[in-house]
C-alpha positions in Angstrom: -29.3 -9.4 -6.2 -30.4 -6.3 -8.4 -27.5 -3.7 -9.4 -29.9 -0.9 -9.1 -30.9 0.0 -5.3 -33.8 2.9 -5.2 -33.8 4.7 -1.7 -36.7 6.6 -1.2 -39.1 7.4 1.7 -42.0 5.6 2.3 -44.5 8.4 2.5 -43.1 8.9 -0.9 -42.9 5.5 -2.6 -45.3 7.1 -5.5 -42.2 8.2 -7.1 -39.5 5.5 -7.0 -42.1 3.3 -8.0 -42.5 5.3 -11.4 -38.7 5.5 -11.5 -38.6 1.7 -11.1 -41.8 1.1 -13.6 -39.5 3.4 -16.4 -36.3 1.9 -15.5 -37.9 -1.6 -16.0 -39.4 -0.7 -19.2 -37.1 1.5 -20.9 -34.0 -1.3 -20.1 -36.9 -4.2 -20.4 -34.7 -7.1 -19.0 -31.7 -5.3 -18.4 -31.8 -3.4 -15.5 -32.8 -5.1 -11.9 -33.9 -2.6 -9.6 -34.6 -3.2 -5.9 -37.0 -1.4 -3.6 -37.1 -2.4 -0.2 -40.8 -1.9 0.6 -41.6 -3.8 -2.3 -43.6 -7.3 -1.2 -42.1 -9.5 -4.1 -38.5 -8.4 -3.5 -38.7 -8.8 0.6 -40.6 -11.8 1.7 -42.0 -12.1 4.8 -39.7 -13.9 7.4 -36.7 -12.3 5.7 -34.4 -10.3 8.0 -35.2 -6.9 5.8 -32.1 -4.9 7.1 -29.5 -7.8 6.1 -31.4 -8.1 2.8 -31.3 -4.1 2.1 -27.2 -4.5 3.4 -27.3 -7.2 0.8 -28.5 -5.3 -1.7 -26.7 -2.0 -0.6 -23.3 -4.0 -1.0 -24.2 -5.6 -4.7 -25.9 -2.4 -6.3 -24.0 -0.9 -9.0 -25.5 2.4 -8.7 -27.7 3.8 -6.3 -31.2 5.9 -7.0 -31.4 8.7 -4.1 -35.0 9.6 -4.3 -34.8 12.9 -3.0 -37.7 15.8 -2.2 -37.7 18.4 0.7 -39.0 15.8 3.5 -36.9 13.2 2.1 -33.7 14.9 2.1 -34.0 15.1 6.2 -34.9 11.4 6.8 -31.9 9.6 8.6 -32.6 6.2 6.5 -32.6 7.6 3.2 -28.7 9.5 4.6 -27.7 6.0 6.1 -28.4 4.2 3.0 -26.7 7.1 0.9 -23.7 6.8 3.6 -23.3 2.7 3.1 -23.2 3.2 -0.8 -20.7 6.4 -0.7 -18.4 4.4 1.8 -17.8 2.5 -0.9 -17.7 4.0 -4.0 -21.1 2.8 -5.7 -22.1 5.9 -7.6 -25.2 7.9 -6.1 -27.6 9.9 -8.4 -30.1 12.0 -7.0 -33.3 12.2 -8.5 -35.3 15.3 -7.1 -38.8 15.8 -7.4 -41.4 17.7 -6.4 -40.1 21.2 -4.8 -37.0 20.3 -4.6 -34.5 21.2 -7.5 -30.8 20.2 -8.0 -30.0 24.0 -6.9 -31.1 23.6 -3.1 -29.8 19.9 -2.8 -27.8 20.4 0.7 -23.9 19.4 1.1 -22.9 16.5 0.2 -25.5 15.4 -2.2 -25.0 18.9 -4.3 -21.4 17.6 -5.3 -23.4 14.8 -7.0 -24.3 15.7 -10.5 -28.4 15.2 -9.8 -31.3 15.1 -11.8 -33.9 16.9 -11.6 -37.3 14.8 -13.4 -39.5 17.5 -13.3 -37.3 19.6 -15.9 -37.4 18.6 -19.7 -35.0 16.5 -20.5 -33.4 15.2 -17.3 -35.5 11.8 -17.7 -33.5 11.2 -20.8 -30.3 12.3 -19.2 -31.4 10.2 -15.8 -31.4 6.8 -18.1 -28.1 7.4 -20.2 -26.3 7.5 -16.7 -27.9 4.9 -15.4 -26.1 2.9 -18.4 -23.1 4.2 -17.9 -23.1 3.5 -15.1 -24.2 -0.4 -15.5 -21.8 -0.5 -18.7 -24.9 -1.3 -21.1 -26.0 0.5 -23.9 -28.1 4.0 -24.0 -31.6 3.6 -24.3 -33.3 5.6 -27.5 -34.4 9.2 -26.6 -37.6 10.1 -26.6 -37.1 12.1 -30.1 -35.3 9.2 -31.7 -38.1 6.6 -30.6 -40.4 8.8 -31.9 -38.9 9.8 -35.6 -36.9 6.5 -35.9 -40.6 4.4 -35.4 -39.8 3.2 -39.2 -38.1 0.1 -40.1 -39.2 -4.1 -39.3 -42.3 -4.7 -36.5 -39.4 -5.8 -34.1 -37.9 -1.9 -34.2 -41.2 -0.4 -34.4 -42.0 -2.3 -31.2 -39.0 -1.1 -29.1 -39.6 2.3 -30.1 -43.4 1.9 -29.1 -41.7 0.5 -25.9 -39.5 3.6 -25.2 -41.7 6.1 -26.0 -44.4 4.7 -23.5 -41.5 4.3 -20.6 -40.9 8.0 -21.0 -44.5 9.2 -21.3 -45.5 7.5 -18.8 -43.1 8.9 -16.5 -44.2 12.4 -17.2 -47.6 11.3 -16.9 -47.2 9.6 -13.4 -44.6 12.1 -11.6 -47.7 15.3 -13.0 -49.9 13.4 -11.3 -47.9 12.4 -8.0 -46.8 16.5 -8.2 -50.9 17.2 -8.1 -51.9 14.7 -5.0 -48.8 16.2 -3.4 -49.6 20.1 -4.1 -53.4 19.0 -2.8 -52.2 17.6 0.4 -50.1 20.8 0.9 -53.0 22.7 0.3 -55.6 21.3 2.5 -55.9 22.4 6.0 
């Protein structure tokens, strides 16, 4: 079982697959996530609703991938439901044209994130391990001024500063497919 569940949308997966590609690589081997519509994490023959109840019910924090389409989708607000029931803490993680400011009642009562504002991916992964109980990754500043020291620390530094680079560089380009699609008649 993985402790972190990403709900997302799956006209939308484009995004919670670059959260789970940074979250992978920013906590390398610390830090499980699940994603339901991902083929080597749901086999086929599985039941896939009592594995994503399985997974619901062992997450330790839940990723609420959350745009203006999303925000409206009755599975994204059942899975969001299941985890609040119980007390598993919920971020939401907007993107595209949706900012924290227009999340709707009761996700605006969540402190949110927002990755498309400077900053917020570095705030997104230190509550991710508080929430987990494991130790802050580097910032994107520190990995990239504290890059002296052994070939081990360089290494990890390398690592962090291409999980959040990469990020950026996957959710501008999502943001630019999504703007042309909006766009075109």
């Amino acid at each position: 079982m993985s402790d972190v569940f990403i709900s997302f949308i799956h006209e939308e997966k484009g995004y919670a697959e670059a959260v789970k590609e940074f979250l992978t690589r920013i906590f390398e081997s610390n830090v499980t996530p699940f994603m339901s519509s991902d083929q080597f994490q749901v086999y086929a023959g599985e039941n896939w609703l009592e594995r994503i109840m399985g997974e619901l019910k062992t997450a330790k924090v839940v990723i609420l991938m959350v745009s203006r389409r999303s925000v409206s989708r009755p599975w994204v607000n059942f899975e969001a439901g299941a985890v609040w029931m119980k007390g598993i803490p919920i971020i939401p993680v907007c993107y595209g044209r949706l900012s924290v400011d227009d999340l709707p009642k009761p996700y605006s009562s969540l402190q949110a994130v927002n990755l498309d504002v400077y900053g917020d991916d570095e705030y997104f992964a230190r509550s991710v391990a508080h929430h987990l109980g494991i130790e802050e990754p580097m910032t994107h500043v520190e990995a990239l001024l504290l890059s002296f020291g052994d070939d081990e620390y360089k290494k990890k530094c390398k690592i962090v500063e291409a999980a959040y680079t990469g990020l950026q560089n996957e959710l501008f380009d999502l943001n630019e497919k999504m703007k042309e699609s909006s766009e075109s008649p």
